[in-house]
N, C-alpha and C positions, 0 to 999 in steps of 0.2 A: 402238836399245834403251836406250840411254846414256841420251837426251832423254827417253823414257816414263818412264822410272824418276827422272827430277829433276821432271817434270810431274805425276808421283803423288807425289812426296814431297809438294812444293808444295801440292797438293789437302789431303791427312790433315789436315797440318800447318795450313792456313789453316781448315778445319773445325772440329777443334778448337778454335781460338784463338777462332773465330766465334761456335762452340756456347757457350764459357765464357763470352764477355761476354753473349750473348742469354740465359743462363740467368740470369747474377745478373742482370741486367737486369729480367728476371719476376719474379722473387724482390724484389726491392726493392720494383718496382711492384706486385707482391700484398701486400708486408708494410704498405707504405703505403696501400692501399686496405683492407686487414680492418682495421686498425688503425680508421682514419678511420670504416669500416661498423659498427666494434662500437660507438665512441664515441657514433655516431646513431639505437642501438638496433636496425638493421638487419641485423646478425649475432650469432644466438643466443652465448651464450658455451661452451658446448660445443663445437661450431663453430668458432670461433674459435682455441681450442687447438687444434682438428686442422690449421688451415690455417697456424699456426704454425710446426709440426713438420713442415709440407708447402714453408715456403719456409724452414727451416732445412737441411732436405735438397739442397732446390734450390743453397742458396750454397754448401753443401760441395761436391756436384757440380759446380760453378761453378769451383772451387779447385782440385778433382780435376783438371779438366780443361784448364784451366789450366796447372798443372803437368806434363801430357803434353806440349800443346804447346810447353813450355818445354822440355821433353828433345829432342826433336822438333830445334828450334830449335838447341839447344847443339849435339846431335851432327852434322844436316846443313846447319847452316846456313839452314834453312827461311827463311818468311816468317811475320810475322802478331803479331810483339809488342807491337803497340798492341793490340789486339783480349785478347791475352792478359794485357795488365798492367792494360788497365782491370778484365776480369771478375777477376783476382785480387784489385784492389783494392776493388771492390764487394761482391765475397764476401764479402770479409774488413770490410770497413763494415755488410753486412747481420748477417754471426755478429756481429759487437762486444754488442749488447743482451744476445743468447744467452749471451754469454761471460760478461758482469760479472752475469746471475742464474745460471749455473752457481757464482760464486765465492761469490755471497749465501748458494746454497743450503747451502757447501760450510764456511762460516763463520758459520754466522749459526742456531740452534738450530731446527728441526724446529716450528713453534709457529703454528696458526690462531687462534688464541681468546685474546686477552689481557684482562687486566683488572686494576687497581689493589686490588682485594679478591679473590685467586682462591681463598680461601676459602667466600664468599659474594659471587658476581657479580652485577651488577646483574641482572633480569631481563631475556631480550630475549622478553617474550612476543608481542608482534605481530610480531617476524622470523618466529615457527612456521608463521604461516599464511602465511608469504610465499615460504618456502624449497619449493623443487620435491625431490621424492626423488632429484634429479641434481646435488642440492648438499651440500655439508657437514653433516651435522647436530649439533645443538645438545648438548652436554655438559658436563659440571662436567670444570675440569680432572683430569687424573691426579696423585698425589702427585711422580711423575719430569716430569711437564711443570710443575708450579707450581714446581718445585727449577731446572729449565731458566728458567723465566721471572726468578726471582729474579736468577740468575745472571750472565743474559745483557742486561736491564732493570731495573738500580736504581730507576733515574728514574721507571717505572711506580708512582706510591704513592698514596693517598687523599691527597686534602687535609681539614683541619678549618681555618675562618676564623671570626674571631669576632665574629661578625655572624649576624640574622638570618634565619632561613628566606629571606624577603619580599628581602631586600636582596641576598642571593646569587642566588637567583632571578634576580633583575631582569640580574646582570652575564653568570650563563649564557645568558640568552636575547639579549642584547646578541653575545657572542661566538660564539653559535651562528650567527645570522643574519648571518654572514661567513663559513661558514663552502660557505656553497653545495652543502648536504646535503639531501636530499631527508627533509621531517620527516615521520616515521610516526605518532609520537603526543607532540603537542605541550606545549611547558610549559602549563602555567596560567597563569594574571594574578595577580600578584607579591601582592597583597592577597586573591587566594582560597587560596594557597598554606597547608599544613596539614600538620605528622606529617612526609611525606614525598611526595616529589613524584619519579616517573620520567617520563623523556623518550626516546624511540627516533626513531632516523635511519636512513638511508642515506648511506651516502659511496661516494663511488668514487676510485680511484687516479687520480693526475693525468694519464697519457700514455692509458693503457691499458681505463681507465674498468671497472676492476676493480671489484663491488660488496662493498660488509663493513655489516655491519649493528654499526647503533655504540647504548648504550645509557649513560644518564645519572642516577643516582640522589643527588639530596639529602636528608638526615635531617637533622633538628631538635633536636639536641641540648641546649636552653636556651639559652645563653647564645653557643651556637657551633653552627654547623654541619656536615655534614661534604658533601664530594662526592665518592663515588666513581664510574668511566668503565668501557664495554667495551667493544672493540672485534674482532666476529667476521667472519672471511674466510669470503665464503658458497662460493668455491670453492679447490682446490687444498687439498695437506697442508700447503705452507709458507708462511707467508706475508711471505716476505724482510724482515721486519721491518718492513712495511710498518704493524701495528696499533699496535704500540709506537708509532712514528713517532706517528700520529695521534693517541692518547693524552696523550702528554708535549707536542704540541705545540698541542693544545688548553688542556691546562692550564694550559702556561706563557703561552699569552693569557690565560687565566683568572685569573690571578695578580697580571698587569701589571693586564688592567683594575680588579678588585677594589681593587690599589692606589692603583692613578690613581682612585678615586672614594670610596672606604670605610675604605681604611687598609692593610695590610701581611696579607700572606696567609702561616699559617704549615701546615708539611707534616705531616701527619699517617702513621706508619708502620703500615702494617696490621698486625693482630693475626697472631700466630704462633699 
């Protein structure tokens, strides 16, 4: 009876430990294939957030069980703590991503839609006919979300350089074309440029290939220009600061190149 009863510990215990590493094990290997399939355009993105949620689950369970087998282990001595230390530590590799955008969401202000004028944002009128009813839809900020933007995004501003239309032109379309954005409605040619000129993109997030529909407006001020940027998350409520990101770090190409060719770029504060 003795022997049955330490040959079924044995069993639980080695199951467990086995379940947990074959769990994160799946988990990892699906988080790394949707990944890889959303990037190649072969997993809608709807989709994609479910099968998220579906290998986030997985590595908790992974952990969960894990930790049985570990109790398991402490109180009879079992077997199987290879088995149990790898799936804890793959769990807990697979949750890491999940964890530091749980801390984004949790610091970082509630905001899809940014823009360097959120008074008057640039248009994004060819993202309308691009956006599915399964996506974000397009809006003028709120007064409590432009008060969040401020807040949380100094760095988001208009520039005004003093230079012409034709010449700033010329440095946007330089720095856009590094930019590896898929263009929706292109600049002009720096000599038919007039008034004002907009430009719409597509960007996507670097890992994740998240799409934000990004929009570019220059005005002709005389003697100066100005440029204002948008940049909209076509899905999700937050978007971890990822548009900010895009924005500021555009610009501040924008800045460098204009210098390095035309002269010193100075920052323009948006009207209150």
């Amino acid at each position: 009876m003795a022997e049955f009863q330490t040959r079924y510990h044995e069993l639980r215990t080695t199951r467990s430990a086995g379940l947990s590493r074959g769990m994160a094990s799946f988990s990892a290997v699906l988080l790394i294939t949707a990944v890889l399939g959303h990037r190649r355009g072969l997993v809608d993105t709807t989709a994609f957030f479910w099968v998220l949620g579906i290998v986030a689950l997985l590595a908790a369970f992974a952990l969960l069980l894990s930790g049985f087998a570990f109790s398991r282990l402490w109180k009879f001595g079992d077997r199987g703590g290879h088995d149990l230390a790898f799936g804890a530590l793959l769990g807990l590799a697979v949750l890491a991503p999940f964890g530091f955008v749980a801390y984004q969401i949790a610091t970082l202000p509630m905001l899809r839609d940014i823009s360097t004028d959120a008074d008057d944002p640039p248009a994004l009128t060819a993202a309308v006919s691009l956006r599915t009813p399964a996506m974000n839809s397009l809006e003028l900020p709120s007064a409590g979300e432009r008060t969040l933007q401020a807040q949380a995004y100094p760095l988001v501003a208009s520039r005004r350089y003093d230079l012409s239309l034709d010449q700033v032109l010329q440095s946007v379309s330089t720095v856009l074309g590094r930019q590896g954005w898929e263009i929706v409605v292109p600049p002009p040619a720096a000599d038919k440029a007039a008034g004002e000129v907009d430009i719409e993109a597509v960007a996507r997030t670097f890992i994740l290939a998240l799409p934000s529909d990004v929009a570019i407006r220059l005005v002709d001020d005389g003697d100066s220009t100005f440029v204002d940027m948008r940049s909209a998350s076509r899905y999700g409520r937050h978007d971890l600061g990822e548009n900010a990101e895009r924005i500021t770090g555009f610009l501040a190409e924008l800045d460098q190149e204009i210098a390095n060719q035309a002269g010193t770029a100075t920052t323009a504060t948006p009207e209150q």
